[in-house]
ZADO-1210 file (C-alpha; in nm, 4 decimals, padded with zeros to 6 digits):
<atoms>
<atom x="03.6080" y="-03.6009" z="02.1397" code="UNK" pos="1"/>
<atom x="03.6465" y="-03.8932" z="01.8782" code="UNK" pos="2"/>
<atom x="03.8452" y="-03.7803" z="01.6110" code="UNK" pos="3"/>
<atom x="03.6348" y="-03.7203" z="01.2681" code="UNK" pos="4"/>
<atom x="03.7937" y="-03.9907" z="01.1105" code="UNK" pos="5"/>
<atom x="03.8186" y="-04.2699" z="01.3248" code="UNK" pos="6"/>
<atom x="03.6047" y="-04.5540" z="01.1588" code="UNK" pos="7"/>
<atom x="03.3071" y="-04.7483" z="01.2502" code="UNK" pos="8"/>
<atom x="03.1882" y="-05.0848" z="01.1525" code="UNK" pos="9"/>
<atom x="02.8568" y="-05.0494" z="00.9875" code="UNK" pos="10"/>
<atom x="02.8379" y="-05.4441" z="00.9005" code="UNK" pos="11"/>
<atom x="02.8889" y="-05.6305" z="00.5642" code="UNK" pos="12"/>
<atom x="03.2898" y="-05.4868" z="00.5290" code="UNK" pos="13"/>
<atom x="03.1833" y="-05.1328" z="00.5860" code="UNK" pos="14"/>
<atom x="03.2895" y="-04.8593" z="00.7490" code="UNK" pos="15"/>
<atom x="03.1487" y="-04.5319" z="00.8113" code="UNK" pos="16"/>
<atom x="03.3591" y="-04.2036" z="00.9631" code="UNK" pos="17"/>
<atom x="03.2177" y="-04.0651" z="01.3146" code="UNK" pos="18"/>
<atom x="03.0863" y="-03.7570" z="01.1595" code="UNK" pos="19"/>
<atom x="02.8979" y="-03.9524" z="00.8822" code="UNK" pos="20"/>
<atom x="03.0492" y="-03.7802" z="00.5735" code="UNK" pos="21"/>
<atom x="03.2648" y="-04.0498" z="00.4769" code="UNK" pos="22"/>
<atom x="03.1739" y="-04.4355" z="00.4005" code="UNK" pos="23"/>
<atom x="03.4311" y="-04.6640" z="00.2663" code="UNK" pos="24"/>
<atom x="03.3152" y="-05.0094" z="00.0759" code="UNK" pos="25"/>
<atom x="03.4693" y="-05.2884" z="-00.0625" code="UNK" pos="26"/>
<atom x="03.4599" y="-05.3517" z="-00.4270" code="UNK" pos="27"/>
<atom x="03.6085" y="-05.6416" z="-00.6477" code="UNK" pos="28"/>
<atom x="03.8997" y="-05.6677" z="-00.3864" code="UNK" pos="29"/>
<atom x="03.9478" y="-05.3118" z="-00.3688" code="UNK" pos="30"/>
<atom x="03.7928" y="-04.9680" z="-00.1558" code="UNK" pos="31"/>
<atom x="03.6154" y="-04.7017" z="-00.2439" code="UNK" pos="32"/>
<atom x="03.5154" y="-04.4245" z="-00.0475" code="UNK" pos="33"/>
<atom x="03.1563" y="-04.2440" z="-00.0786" code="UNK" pos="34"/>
<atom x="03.1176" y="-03.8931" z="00.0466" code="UNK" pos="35"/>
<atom x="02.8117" y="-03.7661" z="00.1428" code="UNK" pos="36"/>
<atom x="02.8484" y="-03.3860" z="00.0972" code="UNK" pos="37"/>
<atom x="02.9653" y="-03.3996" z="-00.2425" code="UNK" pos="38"/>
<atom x="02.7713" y="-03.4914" z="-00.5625" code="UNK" pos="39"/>
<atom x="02.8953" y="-03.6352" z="-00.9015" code="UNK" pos="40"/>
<atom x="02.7190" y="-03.4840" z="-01.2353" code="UNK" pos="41"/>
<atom x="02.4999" y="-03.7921" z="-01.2318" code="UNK" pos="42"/>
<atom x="02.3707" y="-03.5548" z="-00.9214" code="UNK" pos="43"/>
<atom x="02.4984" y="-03.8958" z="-00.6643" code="UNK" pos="44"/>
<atom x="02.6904" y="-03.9018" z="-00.4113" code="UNK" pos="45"/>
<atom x="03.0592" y="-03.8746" z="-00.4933" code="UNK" pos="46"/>
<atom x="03.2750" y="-04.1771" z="-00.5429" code="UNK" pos="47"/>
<atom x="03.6493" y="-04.1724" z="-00.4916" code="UNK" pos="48"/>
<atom x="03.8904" y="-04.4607" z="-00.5816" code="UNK" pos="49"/>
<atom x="03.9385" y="-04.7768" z="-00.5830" code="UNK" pos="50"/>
<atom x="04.2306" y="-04.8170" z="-00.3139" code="UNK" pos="51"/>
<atom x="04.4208" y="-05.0897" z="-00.2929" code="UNK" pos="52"/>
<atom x="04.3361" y="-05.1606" z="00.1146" code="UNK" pos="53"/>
<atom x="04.1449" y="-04.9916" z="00.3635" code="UNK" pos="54"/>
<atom x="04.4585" y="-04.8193" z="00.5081" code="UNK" pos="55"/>
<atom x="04.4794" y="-04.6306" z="00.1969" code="UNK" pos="56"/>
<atom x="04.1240" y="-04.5420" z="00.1526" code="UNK" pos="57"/>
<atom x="04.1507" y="-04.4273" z="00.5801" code="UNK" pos="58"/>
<atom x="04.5112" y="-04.2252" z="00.4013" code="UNK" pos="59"/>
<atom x="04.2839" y="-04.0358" z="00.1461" code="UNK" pos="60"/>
<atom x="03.9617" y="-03.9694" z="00.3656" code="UNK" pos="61"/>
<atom x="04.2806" y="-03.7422" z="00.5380" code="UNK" pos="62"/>
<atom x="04.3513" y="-03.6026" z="00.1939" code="UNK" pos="63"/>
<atom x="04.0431" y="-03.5380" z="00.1001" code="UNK" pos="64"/>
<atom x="03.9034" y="-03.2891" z="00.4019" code="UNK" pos="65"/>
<atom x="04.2429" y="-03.0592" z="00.3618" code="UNK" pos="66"/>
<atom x="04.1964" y="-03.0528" z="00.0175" code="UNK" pos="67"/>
<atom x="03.8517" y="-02.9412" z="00.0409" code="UNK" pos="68"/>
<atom x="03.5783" y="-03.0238" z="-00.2552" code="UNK" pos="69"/>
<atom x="03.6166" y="-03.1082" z="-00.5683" code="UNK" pos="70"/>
<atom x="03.4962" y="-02.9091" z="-00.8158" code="UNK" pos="71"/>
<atom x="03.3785" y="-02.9615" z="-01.1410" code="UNK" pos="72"/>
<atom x="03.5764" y="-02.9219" z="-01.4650" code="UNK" pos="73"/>
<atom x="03.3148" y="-02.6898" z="-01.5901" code="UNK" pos="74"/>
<atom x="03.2666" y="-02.4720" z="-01.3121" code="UNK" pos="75"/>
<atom x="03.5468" y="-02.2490" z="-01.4878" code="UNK" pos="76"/>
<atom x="03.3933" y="-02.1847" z="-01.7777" code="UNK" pos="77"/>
<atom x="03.0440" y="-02.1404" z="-01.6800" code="UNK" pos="78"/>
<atom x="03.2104" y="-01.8233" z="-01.4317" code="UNK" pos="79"/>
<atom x="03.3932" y="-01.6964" z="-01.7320" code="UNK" pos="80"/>
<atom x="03.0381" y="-01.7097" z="-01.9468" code="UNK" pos="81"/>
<atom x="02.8496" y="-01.5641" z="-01.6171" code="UNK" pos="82"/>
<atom x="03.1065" y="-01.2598" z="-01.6271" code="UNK" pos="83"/>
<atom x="03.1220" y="-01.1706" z="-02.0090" code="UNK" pos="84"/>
<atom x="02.8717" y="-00.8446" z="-02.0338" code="UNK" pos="85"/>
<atom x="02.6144" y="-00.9187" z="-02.3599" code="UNK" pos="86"/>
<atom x="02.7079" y="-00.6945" z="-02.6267" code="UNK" pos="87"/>
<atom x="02.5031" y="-00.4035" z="-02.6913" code="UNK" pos="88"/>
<atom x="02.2941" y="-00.3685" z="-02.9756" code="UNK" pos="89"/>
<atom x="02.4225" y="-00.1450" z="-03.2550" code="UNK" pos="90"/>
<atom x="02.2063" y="00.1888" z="-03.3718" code="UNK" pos="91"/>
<atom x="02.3587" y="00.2142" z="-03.6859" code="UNK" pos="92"/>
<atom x="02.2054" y="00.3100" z="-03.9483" code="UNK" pos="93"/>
<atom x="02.2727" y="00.0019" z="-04.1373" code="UNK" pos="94"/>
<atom x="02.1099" y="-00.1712" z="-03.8407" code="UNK" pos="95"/>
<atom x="01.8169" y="00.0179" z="-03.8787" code="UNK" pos="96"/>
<atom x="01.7760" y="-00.0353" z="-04.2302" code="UNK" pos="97"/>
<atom x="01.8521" y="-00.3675" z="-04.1823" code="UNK" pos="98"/>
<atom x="01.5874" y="-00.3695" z="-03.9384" code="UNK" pos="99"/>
<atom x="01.3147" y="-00.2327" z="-04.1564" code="UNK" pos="100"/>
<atom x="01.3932" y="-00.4863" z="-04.4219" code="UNK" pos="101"/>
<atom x="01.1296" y="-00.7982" z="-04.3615" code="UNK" pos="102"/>
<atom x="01.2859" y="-01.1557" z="-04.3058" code="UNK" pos="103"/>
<atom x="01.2579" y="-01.4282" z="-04.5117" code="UNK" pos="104"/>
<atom x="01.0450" y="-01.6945" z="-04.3122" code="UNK" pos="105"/>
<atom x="01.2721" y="-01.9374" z="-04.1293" code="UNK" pos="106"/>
<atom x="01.2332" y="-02.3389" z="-04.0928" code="UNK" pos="107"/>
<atom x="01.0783" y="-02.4212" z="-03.7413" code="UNK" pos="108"/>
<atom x="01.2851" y="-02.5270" z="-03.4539" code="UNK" pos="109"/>
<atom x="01.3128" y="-02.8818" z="-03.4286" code="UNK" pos="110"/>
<atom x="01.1420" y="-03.0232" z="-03.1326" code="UNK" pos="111"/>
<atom x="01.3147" y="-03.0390" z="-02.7789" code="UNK" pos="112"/>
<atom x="01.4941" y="-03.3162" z="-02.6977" code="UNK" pos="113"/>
<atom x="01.2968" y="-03.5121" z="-02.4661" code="UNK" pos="114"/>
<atom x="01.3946" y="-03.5541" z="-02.0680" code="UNK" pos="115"/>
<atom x="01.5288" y="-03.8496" z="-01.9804" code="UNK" pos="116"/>
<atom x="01.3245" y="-04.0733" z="-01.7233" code="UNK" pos="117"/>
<atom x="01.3228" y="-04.0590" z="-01.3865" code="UNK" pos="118"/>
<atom x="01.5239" y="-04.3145" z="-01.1709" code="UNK" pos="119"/>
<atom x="01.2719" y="-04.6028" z="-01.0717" code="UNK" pos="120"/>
<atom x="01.2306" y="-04.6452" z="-00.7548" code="UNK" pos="121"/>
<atom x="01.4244" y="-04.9430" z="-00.6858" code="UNK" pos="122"/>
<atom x="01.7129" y="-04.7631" z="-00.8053" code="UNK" pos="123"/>
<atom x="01.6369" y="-04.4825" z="-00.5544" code="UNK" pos="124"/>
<atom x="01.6485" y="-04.7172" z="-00.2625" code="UNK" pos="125"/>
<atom x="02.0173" y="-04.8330" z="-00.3191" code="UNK" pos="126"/>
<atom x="02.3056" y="-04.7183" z="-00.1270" code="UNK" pos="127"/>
<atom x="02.5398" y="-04.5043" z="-00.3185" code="UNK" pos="128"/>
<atom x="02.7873" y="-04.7294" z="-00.4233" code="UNK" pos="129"/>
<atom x="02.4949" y="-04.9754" z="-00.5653" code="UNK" pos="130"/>
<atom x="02.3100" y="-04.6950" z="-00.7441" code="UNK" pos="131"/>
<atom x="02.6162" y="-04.5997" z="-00.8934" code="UNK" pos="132"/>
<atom x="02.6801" y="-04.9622" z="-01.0101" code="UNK" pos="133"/>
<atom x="02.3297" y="-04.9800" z="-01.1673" code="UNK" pos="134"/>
<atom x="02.3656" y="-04.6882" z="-01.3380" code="UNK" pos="135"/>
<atom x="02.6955" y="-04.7934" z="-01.5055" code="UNK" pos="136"/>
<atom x="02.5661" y="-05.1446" z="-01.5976" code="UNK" pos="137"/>
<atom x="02.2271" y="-04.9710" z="-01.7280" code="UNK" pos="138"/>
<atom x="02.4621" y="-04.7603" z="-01.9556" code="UNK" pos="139"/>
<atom x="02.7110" y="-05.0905" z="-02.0906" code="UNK" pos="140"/>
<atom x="02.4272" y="-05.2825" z="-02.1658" code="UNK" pos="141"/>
<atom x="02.2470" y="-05.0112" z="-02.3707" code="UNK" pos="142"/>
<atom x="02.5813" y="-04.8897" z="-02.5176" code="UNK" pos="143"/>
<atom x="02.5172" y="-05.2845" z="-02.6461" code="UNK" pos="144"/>
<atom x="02.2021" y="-05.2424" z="-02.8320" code="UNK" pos="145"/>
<atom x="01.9942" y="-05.3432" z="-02.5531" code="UNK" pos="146"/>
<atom x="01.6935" y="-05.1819" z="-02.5002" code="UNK" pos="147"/>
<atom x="01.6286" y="-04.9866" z="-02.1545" code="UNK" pos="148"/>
<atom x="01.3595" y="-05.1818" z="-02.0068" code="UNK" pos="149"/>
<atom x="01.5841" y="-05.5046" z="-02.0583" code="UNK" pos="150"/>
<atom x="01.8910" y="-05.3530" z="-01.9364" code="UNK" pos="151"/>
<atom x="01.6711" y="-05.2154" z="-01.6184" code="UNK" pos="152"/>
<atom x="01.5374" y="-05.5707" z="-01.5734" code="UNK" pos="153"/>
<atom x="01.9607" y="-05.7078" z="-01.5786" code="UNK" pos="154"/>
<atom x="02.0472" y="-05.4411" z="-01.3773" code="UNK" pos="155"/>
<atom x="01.8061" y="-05.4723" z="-01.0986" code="UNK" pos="156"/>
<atom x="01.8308" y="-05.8676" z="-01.0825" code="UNK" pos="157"/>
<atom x="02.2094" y="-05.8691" z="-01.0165" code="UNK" pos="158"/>
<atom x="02.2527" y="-05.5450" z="-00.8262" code="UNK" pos="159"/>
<atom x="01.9549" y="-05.5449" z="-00.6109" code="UNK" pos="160"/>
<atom x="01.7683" y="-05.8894" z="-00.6090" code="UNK" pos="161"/>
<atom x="02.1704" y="-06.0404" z="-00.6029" code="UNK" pos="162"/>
<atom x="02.1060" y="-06.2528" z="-00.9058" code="UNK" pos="163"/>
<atom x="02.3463" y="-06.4120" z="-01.1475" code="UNK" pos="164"/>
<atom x="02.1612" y="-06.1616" z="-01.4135" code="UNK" pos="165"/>
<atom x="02.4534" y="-06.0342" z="-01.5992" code="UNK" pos="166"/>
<atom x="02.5941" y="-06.4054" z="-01.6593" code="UNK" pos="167"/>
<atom x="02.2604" y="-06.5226" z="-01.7403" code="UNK" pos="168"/>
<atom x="02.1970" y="-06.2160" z="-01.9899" code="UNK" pos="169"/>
<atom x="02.5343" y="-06.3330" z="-02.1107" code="UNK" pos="170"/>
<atom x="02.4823" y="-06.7068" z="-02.2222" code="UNK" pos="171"/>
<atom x="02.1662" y="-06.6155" z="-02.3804" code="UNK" pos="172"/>
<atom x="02.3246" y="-06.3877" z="-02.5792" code="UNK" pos="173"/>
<atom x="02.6255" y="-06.5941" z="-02.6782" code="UNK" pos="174"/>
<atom x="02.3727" y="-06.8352" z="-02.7362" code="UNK" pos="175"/>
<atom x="02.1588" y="-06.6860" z="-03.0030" code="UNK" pos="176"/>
<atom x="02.5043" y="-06.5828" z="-03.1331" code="UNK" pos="177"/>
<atom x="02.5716" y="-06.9131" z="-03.1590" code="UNK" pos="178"/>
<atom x="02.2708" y="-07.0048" z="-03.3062" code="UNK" pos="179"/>
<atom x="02.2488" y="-06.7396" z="-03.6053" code="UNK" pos="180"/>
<atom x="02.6097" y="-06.8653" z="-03.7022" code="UNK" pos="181"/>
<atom x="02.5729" y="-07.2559" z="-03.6810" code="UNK" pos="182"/>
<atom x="02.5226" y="-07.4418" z="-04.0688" code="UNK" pos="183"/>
<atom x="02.3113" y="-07.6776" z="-03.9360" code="UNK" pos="184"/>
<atom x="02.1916" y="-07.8194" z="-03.6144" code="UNK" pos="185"/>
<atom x="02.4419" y="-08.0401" z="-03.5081" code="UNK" pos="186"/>
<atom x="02.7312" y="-07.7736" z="-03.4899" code="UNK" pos="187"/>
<atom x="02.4288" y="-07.5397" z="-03.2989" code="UNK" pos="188"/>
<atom x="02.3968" y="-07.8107" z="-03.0610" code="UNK" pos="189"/>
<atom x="02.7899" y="-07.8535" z="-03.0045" code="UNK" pos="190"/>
<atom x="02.8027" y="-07.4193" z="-03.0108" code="UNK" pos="191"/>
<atom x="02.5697" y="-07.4463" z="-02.7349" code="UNK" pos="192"/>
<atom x="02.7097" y="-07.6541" z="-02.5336" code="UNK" pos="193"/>
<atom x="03.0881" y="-07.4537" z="-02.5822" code="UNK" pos="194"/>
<atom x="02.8590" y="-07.2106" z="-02.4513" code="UNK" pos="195"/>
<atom x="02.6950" y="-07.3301" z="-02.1299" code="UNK" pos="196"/>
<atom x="02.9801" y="-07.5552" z="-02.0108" code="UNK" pos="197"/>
<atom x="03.2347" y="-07.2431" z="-02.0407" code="UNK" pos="198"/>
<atom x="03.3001" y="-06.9365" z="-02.1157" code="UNK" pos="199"/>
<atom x="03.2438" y="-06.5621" z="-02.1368" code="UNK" pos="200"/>
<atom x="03.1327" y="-06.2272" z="-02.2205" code="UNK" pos="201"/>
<atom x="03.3831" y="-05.9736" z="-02.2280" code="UNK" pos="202"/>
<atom x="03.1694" y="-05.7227" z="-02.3524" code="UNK" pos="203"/>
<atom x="03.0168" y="-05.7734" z="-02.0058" code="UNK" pos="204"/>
<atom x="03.3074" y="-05.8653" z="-01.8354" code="UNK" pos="205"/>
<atom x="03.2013" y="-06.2303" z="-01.6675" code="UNK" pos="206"/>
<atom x="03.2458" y="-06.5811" z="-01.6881" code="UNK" pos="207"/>
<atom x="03.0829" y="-06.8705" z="-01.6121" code="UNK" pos="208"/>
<atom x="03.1672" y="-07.2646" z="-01.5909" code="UNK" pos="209"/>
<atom x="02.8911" y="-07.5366" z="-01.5477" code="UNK" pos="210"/>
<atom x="02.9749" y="-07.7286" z="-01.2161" code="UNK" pos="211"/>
<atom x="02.8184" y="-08.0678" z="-01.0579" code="UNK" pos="212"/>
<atom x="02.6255" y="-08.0983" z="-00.7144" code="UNK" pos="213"/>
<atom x="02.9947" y="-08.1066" z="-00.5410" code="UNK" pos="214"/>
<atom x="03.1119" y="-07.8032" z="-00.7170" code="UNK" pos="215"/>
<atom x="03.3133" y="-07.9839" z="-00.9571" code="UNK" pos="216"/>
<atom x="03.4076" y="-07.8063" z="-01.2830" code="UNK" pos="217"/>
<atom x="03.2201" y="-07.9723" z="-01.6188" code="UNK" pos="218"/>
<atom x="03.4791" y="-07.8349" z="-01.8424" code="UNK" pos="219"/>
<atom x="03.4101" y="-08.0501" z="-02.1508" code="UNK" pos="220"/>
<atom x="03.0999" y="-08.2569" z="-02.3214" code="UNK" pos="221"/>
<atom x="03.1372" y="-08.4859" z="-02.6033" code="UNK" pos="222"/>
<atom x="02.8557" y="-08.5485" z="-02.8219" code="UNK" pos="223"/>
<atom x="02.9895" y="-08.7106" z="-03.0778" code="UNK" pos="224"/>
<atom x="02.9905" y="-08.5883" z="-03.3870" code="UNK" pos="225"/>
</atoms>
């Protein structure tokens, strides 16, 4: 019998346990591991890390099945709230005369909150570790001002179309930025092209630099003043 944590290669620097729970996945130069049997309060699959190398992330796949699953911060409380009896209801008599007194009329309840949307589809169809990316970048971009149809349309290019859409998103931004600021058109013009040639977002945390047919950095364009 295979041991339950011997690794396979699943293709594109993945790896996947023999019983299926785990996957581990590279991400910017580091691991993470995904388990399957486990869910995060986004209701995904858990995501544990990053690790340094993959013989780390192997080291706490170990870890993680003796120390069994992880449980939620608020599981605690909610057992505490589940086990408090409800108070029973006085029969006073100042309860009953407080009974027979009418209320005043009371304000209306404000409207429920509305449910958030559903996950579109393309979201549904990522692995783990992607759908978890999308849903972080969905959240940065709207904690930005951007509305969520935009940040969906970001999201999706980069994550699952692999598009440039975050650096794209970026220099249009810094663009109009740019733009709004400038006292005339010349220094818009020389903004701009600060812009495009180099630069970056770190409110989005890339960078970009404007390269010839060779791949040859275009740090710097002069036009004159």
């Amino acid at each position: 019998m295979a041991e339950p944590d011997a690794l396979r290669r699943l293709g594109g620097g993945r790896w996947e346990t023999k019983d299926g729970r785990f996957q581990i996945e590279p991400q910017s130069g580091t691991w993470v591991i995904v388990d399957a049997t486990q869910t995060n309060e986004f209701g995904l699959p858990l995501v544990r890390g990053p690790y340094p190398s993959l013989t780390a992330a192997r080291e706490a796949i170990e870890i993680a099945r003796r120390s069994g699953p992880v449980e939620s911060p608020l599981a605690d409380r909610i057992g505490k709230a589940a086990s408090t009896p409800a108070a029973a209801p006085s029969t006073s008599k100042t309860a009953t005369k407080a009974s027979a007194t009418p209320e005043p009329d009371r304000e209306p309840s404000p409207p429920p909150e509305p449910a958030p949307p559903p996950e579109p589809k393309w979201i549904r169809e990522l692995r783990p570790i992607d759908r978890h990316k999308s849903t972080e970048l969905i959240a940065r971009l709207q904690a930005l001002g951007v509305d969520r149809a935009e940040a969906e349309s970001v999201a999706r290019g980069e994550i699952a179309q692999g598009l440039p859409a975050v650096a794209r998103f970026a220099i249009e931004r810094r663009i109009r930025a740019a733009i709004s600021s400038a006292v005339d058109v010349d220094a818009a013009v020389r903004a701009m092209i600060v812009t495009i040639s180099s630069g970056e977002d770190p409110d989005l945390a890339v960078s970009w630099h404007l390269v010839d047919d060779r791949g040859r950095p275009i740090d710097r364009i002069d036009v004159g003043e």
